[in-house]
C-alpha positions in Angstrom: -77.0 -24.5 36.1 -77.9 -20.8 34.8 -77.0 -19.0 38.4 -73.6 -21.2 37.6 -73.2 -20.4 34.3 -73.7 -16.1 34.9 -71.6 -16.7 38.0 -68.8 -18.0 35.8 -69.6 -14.9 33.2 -69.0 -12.6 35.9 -65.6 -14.1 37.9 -64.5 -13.8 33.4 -65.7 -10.2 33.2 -64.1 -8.9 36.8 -60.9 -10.9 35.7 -61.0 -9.2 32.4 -61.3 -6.1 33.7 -58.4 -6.2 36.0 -56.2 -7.5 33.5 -57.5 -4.3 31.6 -56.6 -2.0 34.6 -53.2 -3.8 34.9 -52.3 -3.1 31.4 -53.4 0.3 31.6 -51.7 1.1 34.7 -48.1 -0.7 33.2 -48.7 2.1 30.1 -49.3 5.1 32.5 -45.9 4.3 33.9 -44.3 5.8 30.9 -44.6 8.6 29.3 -45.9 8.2 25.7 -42.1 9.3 24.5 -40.8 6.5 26.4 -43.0 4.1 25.1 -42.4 4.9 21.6 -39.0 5.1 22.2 -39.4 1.8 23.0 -41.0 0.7 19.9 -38.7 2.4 17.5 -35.7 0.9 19.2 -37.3 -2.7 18.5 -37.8 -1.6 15.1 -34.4 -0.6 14.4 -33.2 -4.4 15.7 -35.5 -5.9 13.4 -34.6 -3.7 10.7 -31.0 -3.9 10.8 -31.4 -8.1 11.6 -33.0 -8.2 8.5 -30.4 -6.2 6.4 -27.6 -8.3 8.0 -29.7 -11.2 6.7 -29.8 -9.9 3.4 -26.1 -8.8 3.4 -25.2 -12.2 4.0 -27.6 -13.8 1.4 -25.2 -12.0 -1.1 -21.8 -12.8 1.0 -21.3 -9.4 2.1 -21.1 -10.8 5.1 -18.9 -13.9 5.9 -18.6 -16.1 8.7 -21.2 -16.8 11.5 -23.9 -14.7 11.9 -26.8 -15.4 14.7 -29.9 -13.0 14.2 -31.8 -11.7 16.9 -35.4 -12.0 15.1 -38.0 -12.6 17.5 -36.5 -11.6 20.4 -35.8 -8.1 20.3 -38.4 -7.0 23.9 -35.1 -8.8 25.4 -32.7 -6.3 24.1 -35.2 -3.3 24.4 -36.2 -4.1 27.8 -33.6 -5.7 29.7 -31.3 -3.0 28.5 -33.1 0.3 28.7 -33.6 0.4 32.3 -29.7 0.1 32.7 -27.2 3.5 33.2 -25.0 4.2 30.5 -22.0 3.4 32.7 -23.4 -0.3 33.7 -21.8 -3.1 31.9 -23.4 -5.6 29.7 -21.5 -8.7 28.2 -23.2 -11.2 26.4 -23.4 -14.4 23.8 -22.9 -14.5 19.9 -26.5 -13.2 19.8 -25.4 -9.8 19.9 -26.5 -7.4 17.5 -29.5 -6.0 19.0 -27.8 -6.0 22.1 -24.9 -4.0 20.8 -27.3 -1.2 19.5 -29.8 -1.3 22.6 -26.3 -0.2 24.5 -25.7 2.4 22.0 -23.5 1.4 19.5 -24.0 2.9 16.5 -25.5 0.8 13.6 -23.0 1.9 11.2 -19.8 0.7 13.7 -22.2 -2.8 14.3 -22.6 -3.2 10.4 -18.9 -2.4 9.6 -17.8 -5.1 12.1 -20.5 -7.5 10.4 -18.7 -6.7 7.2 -15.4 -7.2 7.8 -14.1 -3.1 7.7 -11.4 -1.3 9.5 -13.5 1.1 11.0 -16.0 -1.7 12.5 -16.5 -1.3 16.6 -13.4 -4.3 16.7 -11.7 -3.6 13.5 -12.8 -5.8 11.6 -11.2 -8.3 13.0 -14.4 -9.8 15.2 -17.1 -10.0 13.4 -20.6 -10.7 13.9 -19.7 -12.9 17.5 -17.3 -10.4 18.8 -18.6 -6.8 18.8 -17.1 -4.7 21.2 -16.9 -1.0 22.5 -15.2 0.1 25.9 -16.8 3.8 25.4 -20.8 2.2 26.2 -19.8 -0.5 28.7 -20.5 -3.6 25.9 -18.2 -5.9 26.8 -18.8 -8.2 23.6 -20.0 -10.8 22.3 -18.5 -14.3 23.0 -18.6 -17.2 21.1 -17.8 -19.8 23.4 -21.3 -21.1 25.0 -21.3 -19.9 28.5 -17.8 -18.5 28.4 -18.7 -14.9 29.2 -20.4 -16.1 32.2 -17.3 -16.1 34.3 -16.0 -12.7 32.7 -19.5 -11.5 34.0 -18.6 -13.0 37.6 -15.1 -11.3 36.9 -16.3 -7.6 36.0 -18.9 -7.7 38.9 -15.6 -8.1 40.8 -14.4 -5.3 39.5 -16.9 -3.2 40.3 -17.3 -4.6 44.0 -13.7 -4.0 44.6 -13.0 -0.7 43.2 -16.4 0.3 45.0 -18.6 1.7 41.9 -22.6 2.0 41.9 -22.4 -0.4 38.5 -23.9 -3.3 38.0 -23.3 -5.9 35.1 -26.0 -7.3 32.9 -24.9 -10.9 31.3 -27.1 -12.3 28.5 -27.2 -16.2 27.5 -28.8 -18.6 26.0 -30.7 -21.7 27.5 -28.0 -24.2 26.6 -25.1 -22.6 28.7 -26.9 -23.2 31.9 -25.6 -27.0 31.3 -21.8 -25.9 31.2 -19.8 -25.8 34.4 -18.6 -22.6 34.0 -21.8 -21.4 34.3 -22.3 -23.1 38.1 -18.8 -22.2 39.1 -19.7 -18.6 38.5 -22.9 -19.0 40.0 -21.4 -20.1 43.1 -18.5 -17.1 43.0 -21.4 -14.7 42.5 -23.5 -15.9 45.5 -20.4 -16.3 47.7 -18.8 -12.4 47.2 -22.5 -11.2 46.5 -21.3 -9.6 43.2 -23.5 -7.0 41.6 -25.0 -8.8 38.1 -28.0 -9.9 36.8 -27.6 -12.9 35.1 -30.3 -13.4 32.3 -31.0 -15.9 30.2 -32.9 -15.8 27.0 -34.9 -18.9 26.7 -35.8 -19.3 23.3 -36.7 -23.2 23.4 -34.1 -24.2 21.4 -30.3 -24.7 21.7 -28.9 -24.8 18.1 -31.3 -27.9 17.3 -32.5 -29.6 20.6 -35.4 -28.3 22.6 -34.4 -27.8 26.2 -36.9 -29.9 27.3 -34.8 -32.5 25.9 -31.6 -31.7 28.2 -32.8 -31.0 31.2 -34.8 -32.1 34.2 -35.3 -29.0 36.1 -37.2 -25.2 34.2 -34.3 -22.9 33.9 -35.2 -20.6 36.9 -34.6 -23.2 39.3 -31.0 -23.2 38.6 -30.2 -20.8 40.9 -31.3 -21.8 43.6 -28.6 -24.0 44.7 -26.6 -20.9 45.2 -29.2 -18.8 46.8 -28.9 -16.3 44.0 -33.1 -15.2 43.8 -34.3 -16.6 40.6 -37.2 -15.4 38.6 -38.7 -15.4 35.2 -40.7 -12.8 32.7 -42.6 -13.5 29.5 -39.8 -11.9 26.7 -42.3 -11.6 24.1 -43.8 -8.0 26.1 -41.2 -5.2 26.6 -43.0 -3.5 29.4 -42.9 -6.8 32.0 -38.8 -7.5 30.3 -38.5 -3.9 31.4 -40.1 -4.2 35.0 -38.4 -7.3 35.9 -35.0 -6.1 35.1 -35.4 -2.6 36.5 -36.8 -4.4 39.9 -33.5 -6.2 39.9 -30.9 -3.5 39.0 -32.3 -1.3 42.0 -32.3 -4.8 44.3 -28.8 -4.9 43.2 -27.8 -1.2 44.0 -29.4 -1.2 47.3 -27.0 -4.3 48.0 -28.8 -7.5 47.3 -26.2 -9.5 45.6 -26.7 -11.4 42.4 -30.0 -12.0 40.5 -30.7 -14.6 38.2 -33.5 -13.9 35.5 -35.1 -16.5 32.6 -36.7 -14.4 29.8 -39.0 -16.8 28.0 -38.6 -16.2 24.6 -38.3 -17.5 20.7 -36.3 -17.1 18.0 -38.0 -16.9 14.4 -34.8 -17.8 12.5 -32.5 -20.2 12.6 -30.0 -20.7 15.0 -27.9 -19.3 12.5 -27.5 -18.7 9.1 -26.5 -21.9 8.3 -29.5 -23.7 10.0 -32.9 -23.7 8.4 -35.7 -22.0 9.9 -38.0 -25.2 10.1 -38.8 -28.5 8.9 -35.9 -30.0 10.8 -36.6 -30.1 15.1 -39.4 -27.9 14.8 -42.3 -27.4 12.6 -42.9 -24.7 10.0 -46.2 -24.5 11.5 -45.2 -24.3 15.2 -42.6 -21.1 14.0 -45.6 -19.4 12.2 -47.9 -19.7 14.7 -45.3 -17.9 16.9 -44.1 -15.3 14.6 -48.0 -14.8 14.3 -49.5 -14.4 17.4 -46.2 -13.8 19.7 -44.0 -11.0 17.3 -42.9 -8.2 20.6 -43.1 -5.6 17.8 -46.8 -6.6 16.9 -47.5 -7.4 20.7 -46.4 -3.6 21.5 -48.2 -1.8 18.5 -51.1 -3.0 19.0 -51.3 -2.1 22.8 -50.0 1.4 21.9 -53.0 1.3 19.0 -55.3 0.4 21.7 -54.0 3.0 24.0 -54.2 5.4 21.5 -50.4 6.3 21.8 -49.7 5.5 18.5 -51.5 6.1 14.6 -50.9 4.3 11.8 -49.2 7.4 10.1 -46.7 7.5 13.3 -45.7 4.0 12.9 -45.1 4.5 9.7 -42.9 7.4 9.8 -40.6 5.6 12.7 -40.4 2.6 10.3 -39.1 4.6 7.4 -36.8 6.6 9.8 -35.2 3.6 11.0 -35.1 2.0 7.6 -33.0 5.1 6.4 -30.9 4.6 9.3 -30.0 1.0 8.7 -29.9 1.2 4.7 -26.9 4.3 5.5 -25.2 1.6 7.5 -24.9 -0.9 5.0 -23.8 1.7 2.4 -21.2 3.3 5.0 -20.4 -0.5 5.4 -20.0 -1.1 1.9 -17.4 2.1 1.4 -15.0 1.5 4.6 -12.1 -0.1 3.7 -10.9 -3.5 5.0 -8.3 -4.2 7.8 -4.9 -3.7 6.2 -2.2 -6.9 6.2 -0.8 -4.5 9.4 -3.9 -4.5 11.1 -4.8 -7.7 11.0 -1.4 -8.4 13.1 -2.1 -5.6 15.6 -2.6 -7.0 19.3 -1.1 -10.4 18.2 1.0 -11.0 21.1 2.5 -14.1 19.8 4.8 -14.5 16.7 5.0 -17.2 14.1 8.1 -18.2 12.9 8.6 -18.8 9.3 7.3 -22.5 9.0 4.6 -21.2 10.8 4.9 -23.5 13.7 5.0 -21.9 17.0 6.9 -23.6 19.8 6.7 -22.8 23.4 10.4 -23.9 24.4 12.7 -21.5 22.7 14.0 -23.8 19.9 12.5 -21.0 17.2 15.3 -18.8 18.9 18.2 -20.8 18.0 
């Protein structure tokens, strides 16, 4: 029973000690600028995520708004990887996604409040953020509708023969919609250059996906042959790996990948929808938020590393807490979208009942 027991000990220790290697060995792949890089862009999403929350405690900010809270190695590391020309398109999800592309958090927080000089004028919001210039082909609020769009711009980029590829985010729940199979199937068939990833954070709006499906989500690719894989989204280095792997499988001609981030949300689906005490448990979100934050996760592997003091963190923090308070003061001084604008790119007219009719009769 001992010689079984020290056996046991040591199989522990050797396992322990790879893991140790492993992690050591993922760290030495970056430089230490990278890897704080990395943590100051994660701290900016959760910085700004919180203002936005705070904007629209106090109605500066109307409409829907989805926060990114919890989930931020999914922004940080699925996007970084990427070239500045590749595209990314995504759900309503979006801030974090926005600035991980390079939108600036004073043209994210202007859209989120409504101003002229917002990154869609205005006129979006916090679901539709937009920017041609960094390749961020918005937000959409339709579940699963940018899934075909992402099918459509790896099109795009096959036929007009570009080294792009396309990133599309989504969320768990719009791997049920057919628009998300028929894309699937276009993808696989003209081996179109995207990585479709989806952020599984358990939950879609209320229901736990467990609930709505039979199959895990990385097995839905595999009726179209599109490789399928997962990565635990709470650790930015693995996001990171996984997507970078992809993107050069891509390049080199591989066709479509399919990736589930496992994930978790520590807010609501929205504004509008409580944090807990309906479908999930205060105590299940605290125990996440506790032990799985990717900010916390990161630090304290940096800490460990000895990449990273106290005083360092500290100093990023405050820098990117300037940055995101200037945003919602710029925010706060743009002006809104005039009566004009808000009628720019309306390419149909109401008449004056405000009736619109499709057979000519408003002519007569």
């Amino acid at each position: 029973m001992a010689d079984a027991k020290t056996a046991e000990q040591e199989k522990e220790a050797v396992e322990a000690r790879e893991a140790q290697a492993a992690a050591e060995a993922e760290l030495d792949a970056f430089s230490p600028e990278a890897l704080r890089k990395l943590l100051r862009e994660m701290l900016l999403y959760r910085r700004f995520e919180e203002k936005a929350e705070e904007a629209y405690a106090i109605g500066k900010i109307g409409g829907f708004c989805h926060l990114h809270i919890g989930q931020e190695a999914v922004a940080a590391g699925a996007i970084a990887p990427l070239r500045d020309d590749d595209y990314v398109i995504t759900a309503y999800r979006e801030h974090t996604q926005a600035l991980a592309k390079g939108m600036s958090p004073r043209d994210v927080m202007a859209e989120l409040y409504g101003k002229k000089t917002g990154c869609s004028g205005g006129k979006g919001g916090s679901m539709h953020l937009f920017s041609v210039d960094r390749a961020f082909l918005g937000g959409h609020g339709i579940v699963g509708g940018q899934v075909p769009l992402a099918a459509g711009i790896g099109w795009a980029i096959k036929y007009r023969g570009e080294d792009r590829i396309c990133v599309c985010f989504m969320g768990d729940a719009a791997v049920n919609q057919g628009a998300f199979h028929e894309a699937m199937n276009m993808s696989a068939v003209w081996e179109l250059p995207v990585i479709y990833v989806v952020e599984n954070n358990e939950y879609g709006m209320g229901t736990a996906f467990s609930r709505v499906s039979a199959t895990d989500i990385v097995q839905r690719s595999c009726a179209y042959d599109i490789p399928g894989s997962w990565v635990y989204g709470q650790d930015v280095l693995q996001v990171y790996k996984a997507t970078e792997s992809l993107a050069g499988e891509i390049r080199d001609g591989g066709g479509p990948r399919f990736l589930e981030v496992r994930t978790y949300r520590f807010k609501g689906h929205s504004m509008s929808d409580p944090v807990s005490g309906t479908y999930r448990s205060k105590d299940e979100v605290e125990e996440k938020a506790d032990r799985e934050d990717p900010i916390k996760i990161f630090r304290d592997r940096l800490f460990e590393a000895e990449l990273l003091t106290q005083e360092e963190l500290e100093a990023i923090d405050e820098e990117v807490q300037g940055e995101v308070d200037d945003a919602a003061q710029w925010a706060e001084e743009q002006p809104a979208p005039t009566e004009e604008d808000l009628y720019a790119h309306v390419y149909s007219q109401m008449n004056e009942s405000g009736r619109l009719f499709l057979d000519g009769r408003e002519r007569g």
